[in-house]
N, C-alpha and C positions, 0 to 999 in steps of 0.2 A: 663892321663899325667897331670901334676900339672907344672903350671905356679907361677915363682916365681920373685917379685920384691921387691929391696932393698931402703931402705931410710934411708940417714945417717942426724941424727936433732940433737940439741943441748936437754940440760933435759928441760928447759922452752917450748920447743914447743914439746914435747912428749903427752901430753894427747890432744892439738888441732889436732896433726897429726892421733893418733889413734884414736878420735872420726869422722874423714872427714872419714877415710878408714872402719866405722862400715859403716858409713850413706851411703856410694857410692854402700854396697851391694852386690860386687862382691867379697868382699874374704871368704878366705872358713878357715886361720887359719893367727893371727898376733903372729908374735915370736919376744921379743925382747930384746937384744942383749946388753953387753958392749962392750968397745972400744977391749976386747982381744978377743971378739967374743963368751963369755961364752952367755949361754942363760940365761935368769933373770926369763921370764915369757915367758909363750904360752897358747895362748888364742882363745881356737879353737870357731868360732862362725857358729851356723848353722842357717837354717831359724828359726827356733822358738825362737831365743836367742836373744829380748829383751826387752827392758825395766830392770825390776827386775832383771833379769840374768846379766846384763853389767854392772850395777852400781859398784857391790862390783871389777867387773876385773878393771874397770875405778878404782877405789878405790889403789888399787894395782898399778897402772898404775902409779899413782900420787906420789906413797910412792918412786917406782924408781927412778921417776922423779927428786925427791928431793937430790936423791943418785949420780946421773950418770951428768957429763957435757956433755958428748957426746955418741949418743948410734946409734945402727943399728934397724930400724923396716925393718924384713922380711913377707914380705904377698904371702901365699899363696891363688893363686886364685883356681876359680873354673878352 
């Protein structure tokens, strides 16, 4: 069963938000969302998946960010 929590951030705190929720470790996929609930990105992260692997999703994370005033991060945990 998959546990799921929502955060609704402004676009400026979008890559600090997804970068706390890589490093905390417990999620298992970040989905994130505009204000109509369309999904933009999903960014499944497993244990193997860092360094080299997050930068280019961080990368994308950032282009959103630019895009969107206010967006949903949905995390799926483990």
């Amino acid at each position: 069963m998959e546990n799921q929590e929502e955060f609704k951030v402004r676009g400026e705190e979008l890559i600090k938000k997804v970068k706390e929720l890589i490093k905390a470790g417990n999620a298992r996929r970040i989905i994130i969302k505009n204000e109509a609930g369309e999904t933009f990105v999903e960014i499944p992260l497993t244990v193997g998946a860092v360094g080299a692997l997050i930068a280019p999703m961080l990368a994308a994370v950032g282009a959103i960010a630019a895009l969107v005033t206010k967006c949903t991060i949905v995390v799926v945990k483990k």
